[in-house]
N, CA, C and O atoms as CSV, one atom per row, in Angstrom:
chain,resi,resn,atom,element,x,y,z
A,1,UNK,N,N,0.846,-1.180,0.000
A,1,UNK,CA,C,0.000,0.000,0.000
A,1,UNK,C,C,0.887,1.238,0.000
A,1,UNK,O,O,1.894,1.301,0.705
A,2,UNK,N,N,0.542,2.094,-0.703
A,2,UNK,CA,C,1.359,3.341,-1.074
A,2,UNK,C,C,0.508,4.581,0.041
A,2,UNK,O,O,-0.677,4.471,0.356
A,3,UNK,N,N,1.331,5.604,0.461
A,3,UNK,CA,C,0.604,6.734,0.659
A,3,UNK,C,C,0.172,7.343,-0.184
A,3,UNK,O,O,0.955,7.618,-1.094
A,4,UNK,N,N,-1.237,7.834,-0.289
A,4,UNK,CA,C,-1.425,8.748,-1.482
A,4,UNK,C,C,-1.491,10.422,-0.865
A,4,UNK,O,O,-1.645,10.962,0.231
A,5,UNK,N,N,-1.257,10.872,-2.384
A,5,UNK,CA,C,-0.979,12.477,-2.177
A,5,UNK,C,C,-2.490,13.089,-2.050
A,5,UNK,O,O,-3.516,12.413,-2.115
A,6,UNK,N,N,-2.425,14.467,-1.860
A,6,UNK,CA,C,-3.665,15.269,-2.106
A,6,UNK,C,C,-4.535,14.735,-3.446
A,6,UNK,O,O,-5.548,14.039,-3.518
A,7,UNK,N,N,-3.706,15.360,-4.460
A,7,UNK,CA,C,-4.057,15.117,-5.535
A,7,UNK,C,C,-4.616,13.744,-5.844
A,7,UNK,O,O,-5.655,13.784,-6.504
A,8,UNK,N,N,-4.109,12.365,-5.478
A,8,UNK,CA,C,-4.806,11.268,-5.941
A,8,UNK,C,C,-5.537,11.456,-4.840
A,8,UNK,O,O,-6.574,11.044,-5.360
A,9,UNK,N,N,-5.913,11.766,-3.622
A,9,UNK,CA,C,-7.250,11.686,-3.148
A,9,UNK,C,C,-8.197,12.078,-3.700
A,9,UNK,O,O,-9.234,11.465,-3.953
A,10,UNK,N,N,-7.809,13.545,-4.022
A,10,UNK,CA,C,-9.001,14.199,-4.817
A,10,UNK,C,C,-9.459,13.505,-6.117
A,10,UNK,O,O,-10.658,13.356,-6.354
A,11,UNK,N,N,-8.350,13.019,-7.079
A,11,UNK,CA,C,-8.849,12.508,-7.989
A,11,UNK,C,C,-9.670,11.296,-7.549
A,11,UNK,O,O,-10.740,11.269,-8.156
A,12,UNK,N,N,-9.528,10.372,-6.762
A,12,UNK,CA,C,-10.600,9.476,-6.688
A,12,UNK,C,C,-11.330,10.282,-5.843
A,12,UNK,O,O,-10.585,10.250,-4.864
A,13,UNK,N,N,-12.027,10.809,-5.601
A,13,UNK,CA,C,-13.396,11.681,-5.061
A,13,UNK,C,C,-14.049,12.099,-6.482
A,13,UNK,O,O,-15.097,11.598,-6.889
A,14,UNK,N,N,-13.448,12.889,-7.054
A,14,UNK,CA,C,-14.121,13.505,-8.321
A,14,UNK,C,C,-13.760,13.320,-9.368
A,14,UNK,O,O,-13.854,14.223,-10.200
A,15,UNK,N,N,-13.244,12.138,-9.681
A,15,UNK,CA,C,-12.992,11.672,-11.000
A,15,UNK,C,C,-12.088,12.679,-11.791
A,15,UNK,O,O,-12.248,13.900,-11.789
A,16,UNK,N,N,-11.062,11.955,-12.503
A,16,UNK,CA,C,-10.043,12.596,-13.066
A,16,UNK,C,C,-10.255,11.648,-14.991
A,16,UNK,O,O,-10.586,10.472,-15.142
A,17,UNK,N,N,-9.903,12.750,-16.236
A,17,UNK,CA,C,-10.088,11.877,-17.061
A,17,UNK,C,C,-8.843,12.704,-18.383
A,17,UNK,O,O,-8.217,13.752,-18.222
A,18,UNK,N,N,-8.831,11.979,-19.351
A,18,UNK,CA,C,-7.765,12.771,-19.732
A,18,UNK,C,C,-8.243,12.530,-21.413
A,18,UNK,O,O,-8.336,11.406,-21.906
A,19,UNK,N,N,-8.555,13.983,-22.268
A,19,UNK,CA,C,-9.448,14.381,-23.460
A,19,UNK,C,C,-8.786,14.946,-24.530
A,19,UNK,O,O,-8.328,16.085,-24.626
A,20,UNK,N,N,-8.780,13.744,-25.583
A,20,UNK,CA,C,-8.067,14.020,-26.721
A,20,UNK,C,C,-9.191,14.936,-27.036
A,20,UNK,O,O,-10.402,14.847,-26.833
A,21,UNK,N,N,-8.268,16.058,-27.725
A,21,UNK,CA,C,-8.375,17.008,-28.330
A,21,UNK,C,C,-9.177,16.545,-29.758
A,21,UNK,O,O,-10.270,17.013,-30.077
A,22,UNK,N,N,-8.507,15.644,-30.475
A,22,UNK,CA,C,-9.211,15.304,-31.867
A,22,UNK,C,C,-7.799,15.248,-33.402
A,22,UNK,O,O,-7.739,14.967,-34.599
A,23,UNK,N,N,-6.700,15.843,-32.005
A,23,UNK,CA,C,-5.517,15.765,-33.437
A,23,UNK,C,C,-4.225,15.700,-32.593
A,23,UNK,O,O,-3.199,16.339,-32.827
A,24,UNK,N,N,-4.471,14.643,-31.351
A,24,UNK,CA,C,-3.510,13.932,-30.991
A,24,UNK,C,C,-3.349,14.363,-29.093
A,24,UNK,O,O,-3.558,13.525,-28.216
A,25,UNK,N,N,-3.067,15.373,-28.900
A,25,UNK,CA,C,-3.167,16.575,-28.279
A,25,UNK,C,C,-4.462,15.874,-27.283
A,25,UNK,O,O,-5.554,15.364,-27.535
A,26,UNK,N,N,-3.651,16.170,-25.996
A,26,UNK,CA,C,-4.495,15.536,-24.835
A,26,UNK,C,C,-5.009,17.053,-23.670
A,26,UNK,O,O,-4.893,18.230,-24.010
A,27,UNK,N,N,-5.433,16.679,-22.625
A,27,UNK,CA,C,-6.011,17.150,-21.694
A,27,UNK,C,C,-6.274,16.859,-20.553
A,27,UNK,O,O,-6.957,15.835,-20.584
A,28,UNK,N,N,-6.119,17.180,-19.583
A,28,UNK,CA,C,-6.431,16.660,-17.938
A,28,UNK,C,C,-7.930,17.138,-17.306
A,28,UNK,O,O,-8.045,18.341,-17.072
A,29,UNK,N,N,-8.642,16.593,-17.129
A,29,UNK,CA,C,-9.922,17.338,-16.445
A,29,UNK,C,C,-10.730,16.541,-15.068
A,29,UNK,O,O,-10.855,15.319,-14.987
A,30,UNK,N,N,-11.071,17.221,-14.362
A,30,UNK,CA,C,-11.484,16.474,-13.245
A,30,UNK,C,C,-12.983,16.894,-13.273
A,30,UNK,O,O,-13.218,17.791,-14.082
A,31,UNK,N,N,-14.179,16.376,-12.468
A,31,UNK,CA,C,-15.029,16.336,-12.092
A,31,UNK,C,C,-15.306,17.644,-11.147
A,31,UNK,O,O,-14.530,18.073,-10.293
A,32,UNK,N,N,-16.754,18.251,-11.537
A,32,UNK,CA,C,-17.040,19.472,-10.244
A,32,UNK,C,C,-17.448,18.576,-9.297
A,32,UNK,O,O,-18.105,17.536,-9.362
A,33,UNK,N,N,-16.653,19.508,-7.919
A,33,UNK,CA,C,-17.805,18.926,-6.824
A,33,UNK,C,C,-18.812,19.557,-6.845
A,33,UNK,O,O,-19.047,20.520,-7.575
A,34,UNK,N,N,-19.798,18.881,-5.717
A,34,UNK,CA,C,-20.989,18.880,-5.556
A,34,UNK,C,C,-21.683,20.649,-5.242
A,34,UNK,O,O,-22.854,20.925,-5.503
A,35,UNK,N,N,-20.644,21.711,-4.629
A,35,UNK,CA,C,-20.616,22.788,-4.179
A,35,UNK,C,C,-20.447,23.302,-5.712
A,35,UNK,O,O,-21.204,24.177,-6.131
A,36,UNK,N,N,-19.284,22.654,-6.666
A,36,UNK,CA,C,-18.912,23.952,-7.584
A,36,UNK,C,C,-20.132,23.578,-8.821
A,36,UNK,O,O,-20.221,24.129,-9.918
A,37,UNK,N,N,-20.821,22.724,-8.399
A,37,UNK,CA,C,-21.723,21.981,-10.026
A,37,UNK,C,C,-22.987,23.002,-9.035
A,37,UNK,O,O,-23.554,23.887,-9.676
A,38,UNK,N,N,-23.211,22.905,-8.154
A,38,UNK,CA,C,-24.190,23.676,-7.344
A,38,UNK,C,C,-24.264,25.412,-7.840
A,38,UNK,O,O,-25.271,26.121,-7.849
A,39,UNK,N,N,-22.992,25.756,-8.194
A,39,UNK,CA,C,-22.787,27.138,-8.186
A,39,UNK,C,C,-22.699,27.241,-9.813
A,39,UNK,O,O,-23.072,28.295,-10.327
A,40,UNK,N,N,-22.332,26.432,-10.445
A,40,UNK,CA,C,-22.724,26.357,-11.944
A,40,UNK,C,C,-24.185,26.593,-12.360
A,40,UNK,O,O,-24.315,27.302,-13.358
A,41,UNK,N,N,-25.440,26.080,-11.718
A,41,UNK,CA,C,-26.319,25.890,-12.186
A,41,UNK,C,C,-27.157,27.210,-11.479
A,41,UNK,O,O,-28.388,27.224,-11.483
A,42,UNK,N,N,-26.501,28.109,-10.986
A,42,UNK,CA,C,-26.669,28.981,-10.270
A,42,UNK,C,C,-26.771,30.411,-11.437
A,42,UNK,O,O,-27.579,31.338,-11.504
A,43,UNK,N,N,-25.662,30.092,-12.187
A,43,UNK,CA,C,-25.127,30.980,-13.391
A,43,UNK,C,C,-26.401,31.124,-14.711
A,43,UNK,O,O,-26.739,30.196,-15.446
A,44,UNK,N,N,-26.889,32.371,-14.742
A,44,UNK,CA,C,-27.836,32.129,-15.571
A,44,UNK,C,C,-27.905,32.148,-17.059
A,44,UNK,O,O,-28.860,31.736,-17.718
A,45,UNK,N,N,-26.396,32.857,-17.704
A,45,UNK,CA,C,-26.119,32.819,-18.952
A,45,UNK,C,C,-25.283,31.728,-19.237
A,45,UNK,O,O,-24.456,31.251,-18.460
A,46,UNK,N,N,-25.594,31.248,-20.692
A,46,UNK,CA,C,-24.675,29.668,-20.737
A,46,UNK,C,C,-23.577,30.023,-20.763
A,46,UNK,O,O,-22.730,29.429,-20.096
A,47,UNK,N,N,-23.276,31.048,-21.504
A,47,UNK,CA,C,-21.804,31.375,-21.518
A,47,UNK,C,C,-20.920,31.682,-20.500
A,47,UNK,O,O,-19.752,31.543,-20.863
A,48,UNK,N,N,-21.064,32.072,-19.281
A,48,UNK,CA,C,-20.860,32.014,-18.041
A,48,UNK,C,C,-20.300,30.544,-17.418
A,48,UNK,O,O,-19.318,30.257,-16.734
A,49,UNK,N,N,-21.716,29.534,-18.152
A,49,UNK,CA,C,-21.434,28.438,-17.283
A,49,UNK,C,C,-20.701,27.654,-18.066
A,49,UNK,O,O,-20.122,26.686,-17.571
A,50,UNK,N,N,-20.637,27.850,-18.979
A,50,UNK,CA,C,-19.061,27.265,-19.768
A,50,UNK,C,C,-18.141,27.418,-19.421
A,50,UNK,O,O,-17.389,26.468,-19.203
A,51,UNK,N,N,-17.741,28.831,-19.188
A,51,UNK,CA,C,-16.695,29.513,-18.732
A,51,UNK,C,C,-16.141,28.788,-17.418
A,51,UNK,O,O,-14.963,28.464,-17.270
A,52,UNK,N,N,-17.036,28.606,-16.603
A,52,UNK,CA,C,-17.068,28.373,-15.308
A,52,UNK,C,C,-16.474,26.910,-15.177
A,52,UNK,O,O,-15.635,26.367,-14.458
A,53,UNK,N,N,-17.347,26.514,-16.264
A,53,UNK,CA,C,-16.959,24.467,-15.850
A,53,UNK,C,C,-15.473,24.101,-16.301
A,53,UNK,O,O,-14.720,23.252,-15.823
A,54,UNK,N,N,-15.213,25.220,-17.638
A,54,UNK,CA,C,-13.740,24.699,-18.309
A,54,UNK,C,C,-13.120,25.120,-17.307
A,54,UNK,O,O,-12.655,24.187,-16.651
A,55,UNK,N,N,-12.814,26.543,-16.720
A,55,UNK,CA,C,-12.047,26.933,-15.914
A,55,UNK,C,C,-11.747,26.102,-14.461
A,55,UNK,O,O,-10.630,26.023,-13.949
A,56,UNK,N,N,-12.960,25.514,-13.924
A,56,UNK,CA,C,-12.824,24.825,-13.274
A,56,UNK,C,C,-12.423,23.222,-12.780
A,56,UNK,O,O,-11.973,22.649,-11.788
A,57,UNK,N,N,-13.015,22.830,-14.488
A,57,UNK,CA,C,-12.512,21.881,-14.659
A,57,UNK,C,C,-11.113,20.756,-15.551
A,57,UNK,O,O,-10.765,19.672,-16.019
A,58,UNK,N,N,-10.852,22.028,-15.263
A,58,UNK,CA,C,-9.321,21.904,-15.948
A,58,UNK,C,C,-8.407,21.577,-15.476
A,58,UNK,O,O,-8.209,22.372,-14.557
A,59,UNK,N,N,-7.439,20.669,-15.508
A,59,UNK,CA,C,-6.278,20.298,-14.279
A,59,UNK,C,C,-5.077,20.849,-14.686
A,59,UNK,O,O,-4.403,21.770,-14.226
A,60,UNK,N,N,-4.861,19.739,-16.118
A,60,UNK,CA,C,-3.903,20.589,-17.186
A,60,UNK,C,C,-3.899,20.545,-18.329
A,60,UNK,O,O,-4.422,19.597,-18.915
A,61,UNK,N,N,-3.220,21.705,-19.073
A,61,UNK,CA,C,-3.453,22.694,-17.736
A,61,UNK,C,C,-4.364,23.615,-17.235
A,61,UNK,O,O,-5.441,23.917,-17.748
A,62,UNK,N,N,-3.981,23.956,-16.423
A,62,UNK,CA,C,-4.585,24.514,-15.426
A,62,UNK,C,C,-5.026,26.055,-16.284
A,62,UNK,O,O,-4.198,26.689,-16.937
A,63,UNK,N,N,-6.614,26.514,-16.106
A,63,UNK,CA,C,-7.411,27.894,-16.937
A,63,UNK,C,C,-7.996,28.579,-15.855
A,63,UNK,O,O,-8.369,27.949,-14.865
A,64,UNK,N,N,-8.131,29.937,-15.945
A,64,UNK,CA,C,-8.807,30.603,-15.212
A,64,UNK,C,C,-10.187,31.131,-16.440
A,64,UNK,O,O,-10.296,30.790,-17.617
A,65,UNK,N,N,-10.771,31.726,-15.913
A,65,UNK,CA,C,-12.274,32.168,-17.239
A,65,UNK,C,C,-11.386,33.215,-18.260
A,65,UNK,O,O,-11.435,32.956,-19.462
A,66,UNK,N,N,-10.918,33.895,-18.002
A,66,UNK,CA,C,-9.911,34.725,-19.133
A,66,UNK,C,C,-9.389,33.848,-19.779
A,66,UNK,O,O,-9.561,34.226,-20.937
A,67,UNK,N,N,-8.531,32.343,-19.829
A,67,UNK,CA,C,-8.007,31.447,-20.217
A,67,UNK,C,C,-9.203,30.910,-21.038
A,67,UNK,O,O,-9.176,30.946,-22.269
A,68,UNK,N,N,-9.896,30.580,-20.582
A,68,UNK,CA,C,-11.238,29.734,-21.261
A,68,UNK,C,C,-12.098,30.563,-22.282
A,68,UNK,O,O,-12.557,30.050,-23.303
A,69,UNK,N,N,-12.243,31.592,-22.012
A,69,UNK,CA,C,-12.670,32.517,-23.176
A,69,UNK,C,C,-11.537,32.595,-24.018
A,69,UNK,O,O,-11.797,31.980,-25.053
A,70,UNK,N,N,-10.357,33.090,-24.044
A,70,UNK,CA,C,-9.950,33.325,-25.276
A,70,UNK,C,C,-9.615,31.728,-26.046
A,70,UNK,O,O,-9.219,31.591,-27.203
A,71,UNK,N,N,-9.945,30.416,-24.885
A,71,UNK,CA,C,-10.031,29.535,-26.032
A,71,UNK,C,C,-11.682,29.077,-26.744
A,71,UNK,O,O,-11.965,28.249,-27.610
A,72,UNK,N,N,-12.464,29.932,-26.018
A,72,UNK,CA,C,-13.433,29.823,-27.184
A,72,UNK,C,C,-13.428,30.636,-27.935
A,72,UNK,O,O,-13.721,30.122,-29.014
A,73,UNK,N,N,-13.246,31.776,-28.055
A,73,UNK,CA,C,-13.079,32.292,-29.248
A,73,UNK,C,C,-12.233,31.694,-30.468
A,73,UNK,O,O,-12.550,31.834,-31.650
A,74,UNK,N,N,-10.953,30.911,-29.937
A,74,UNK,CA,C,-10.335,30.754,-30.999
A,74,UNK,C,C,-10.457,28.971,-31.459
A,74,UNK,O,O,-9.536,28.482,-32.112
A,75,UNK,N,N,-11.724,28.068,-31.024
A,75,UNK,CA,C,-12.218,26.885,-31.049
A,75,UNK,C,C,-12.814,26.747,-32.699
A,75,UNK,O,O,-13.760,27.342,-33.215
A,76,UNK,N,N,-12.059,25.929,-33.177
A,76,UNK,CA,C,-13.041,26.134,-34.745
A,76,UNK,C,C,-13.047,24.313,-34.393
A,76,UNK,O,O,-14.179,23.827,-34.387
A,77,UNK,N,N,-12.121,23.534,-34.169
A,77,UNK,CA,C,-12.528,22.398,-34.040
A,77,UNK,C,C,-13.423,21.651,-33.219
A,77,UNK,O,O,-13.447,20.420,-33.257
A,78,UNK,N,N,-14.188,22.357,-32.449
A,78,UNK,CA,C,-14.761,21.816,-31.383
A,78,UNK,C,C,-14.554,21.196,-30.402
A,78,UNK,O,O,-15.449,20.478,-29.957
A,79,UNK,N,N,-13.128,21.297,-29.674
A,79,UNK,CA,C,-12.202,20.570,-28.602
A,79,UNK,C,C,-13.235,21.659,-27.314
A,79,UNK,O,O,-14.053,20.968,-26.707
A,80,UNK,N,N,-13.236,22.486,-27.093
A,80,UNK,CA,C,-14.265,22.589,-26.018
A,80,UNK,C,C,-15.351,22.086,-25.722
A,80,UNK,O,O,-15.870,22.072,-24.606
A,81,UNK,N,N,-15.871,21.520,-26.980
A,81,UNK,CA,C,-17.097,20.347,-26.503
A,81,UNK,C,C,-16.678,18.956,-26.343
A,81,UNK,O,O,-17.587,18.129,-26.274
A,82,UNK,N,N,-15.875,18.682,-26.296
A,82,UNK,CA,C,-15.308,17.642,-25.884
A,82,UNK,C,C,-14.783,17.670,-24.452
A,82,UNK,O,O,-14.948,16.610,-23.848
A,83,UNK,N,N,-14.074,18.835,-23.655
A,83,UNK,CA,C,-13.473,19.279,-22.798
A,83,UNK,C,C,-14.795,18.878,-22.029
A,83,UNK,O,O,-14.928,17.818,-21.417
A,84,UNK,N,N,-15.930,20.043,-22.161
A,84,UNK,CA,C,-16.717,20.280,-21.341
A,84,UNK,C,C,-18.064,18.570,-21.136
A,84,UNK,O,O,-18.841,18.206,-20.254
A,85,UNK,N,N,-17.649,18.022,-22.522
A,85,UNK,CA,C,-18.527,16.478,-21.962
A,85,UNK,C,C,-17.907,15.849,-21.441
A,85,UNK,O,O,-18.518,14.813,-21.179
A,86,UNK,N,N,-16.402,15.839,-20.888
A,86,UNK,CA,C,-15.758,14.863,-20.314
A,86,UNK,C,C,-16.072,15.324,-18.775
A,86,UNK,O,O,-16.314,14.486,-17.906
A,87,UNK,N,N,-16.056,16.208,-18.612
A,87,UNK,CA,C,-15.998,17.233,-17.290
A,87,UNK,C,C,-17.522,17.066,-16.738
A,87,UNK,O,O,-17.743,17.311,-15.552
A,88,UNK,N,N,-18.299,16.755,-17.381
A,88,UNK,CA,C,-19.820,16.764,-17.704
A,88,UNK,C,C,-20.314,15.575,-17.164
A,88,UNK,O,O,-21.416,15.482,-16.623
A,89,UNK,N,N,-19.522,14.677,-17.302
A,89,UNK,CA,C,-19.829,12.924,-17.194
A,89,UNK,C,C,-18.778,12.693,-16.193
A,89,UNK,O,O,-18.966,11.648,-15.569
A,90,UNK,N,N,-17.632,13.409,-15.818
A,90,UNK,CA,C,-16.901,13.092,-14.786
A,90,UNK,C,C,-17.757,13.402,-13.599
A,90,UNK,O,O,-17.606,12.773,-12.552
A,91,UNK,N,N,-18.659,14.359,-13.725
A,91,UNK,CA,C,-19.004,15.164,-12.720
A,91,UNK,C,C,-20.634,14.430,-12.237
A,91,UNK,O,O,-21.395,14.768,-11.331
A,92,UNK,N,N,-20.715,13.641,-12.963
A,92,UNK,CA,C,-22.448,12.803,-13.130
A,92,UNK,C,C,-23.308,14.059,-13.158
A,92,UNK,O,O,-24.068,14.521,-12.307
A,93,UNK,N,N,-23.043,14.393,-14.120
A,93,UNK,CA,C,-24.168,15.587,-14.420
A,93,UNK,C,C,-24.740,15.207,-15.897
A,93,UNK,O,O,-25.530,15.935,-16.500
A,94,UNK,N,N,-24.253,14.008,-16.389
A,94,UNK,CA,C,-24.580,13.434,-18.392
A,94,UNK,C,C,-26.085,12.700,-17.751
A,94,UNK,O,O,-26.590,12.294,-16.704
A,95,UNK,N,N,-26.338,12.861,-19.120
A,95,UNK,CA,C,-27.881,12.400,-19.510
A,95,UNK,C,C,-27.819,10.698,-18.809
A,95,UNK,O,O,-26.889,9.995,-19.203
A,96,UNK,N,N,-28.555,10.256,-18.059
A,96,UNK,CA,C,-28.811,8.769,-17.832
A,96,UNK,C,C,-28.166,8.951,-16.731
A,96,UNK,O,O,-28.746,8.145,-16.003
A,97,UNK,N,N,-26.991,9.679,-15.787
A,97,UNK,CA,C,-26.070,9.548,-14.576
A,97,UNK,C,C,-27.129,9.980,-13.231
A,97,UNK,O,O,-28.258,10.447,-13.377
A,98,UNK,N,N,-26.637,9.771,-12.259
A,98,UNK,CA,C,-27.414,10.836,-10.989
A,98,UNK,C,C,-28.673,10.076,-10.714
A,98,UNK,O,O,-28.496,8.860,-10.635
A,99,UNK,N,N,-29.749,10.441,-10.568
A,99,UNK,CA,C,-30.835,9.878,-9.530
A,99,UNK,C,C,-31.553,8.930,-11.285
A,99,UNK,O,O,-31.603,7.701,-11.312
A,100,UNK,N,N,-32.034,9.836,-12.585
A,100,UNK,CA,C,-32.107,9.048,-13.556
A,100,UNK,C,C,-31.606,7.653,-13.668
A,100,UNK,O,O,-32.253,6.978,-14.470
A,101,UNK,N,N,-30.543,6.994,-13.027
A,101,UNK,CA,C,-29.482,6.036,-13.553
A,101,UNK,C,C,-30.008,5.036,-12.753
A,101,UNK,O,O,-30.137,3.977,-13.366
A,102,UNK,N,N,-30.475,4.998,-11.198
A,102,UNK,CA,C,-31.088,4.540,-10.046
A,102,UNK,C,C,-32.411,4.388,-10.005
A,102,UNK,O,O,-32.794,3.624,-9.119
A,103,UNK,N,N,-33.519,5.032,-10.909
A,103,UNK,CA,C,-34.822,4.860,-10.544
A,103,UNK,C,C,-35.039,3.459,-10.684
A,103,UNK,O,O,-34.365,2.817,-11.490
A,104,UNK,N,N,-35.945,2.904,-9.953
A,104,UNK,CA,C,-36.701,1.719,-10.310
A,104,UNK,C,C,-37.447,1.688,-11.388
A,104,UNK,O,O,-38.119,2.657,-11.742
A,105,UNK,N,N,-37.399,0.419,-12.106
A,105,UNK,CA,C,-38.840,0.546,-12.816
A,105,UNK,C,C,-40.384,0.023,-12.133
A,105,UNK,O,O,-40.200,-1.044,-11.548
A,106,UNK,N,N,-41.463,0.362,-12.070
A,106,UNK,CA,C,-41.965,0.283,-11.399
A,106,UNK,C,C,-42.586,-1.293,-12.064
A,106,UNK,O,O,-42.298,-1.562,-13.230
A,107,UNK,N,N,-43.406,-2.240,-11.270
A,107,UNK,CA,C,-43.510,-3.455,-11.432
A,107,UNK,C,C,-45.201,-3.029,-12.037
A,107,UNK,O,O,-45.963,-3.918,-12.417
């Protein structure tokens, strides 16, 4: 048994995943917690909450929202939608995850 660091704690808490770009070119992204996906949905313009999830969910490297805007502006391949569904599904916030994934069917 190894000691683990901060960092691999956190990554097994909130999931850590790593997002080809589409032309080789990778990415680090972790999962929001439960507080920062809370404060996302809080945000009432989408563009905000884009801003918010890349910046936040970015490991490496590492973006602040100034960082994340000027890479949407300059996104023609669509690697931010990729960024933001990995971050999306790390975070069990994707379609079918969360209380959806658990319902019963009823008999």
């Amino acid at each position: 048994m190894a000691r683990l660091t901060r960092e691999q704690v956190l990554a097994r808490k909130l999931g850590h995943g790593v997002v080809d770009l589409g032309d080789g070119d990778t990415v680090e992204v972790r999962g929001l917690s439960r507080d920062e996906a809370h404060h996302l949905q809080t945000l009432e313009v989408v563009r905000d909450r884009d801003l918010y999830m890349i910046a936040t969910g970015m490991v490496d490297p590492k973006m602040n929202e100034d960082d994340a805007a000027a890479w949407f502006a300059g996104d023609e391949a669509g690697s931010l939608e990729k960024v933001a569904n990995e971050i999306t599904r790390l975070s069990g916030m994707a379609d079918g995850q969360g209380k959806d994934a658990t319902k019963s069917v009823p008999r």
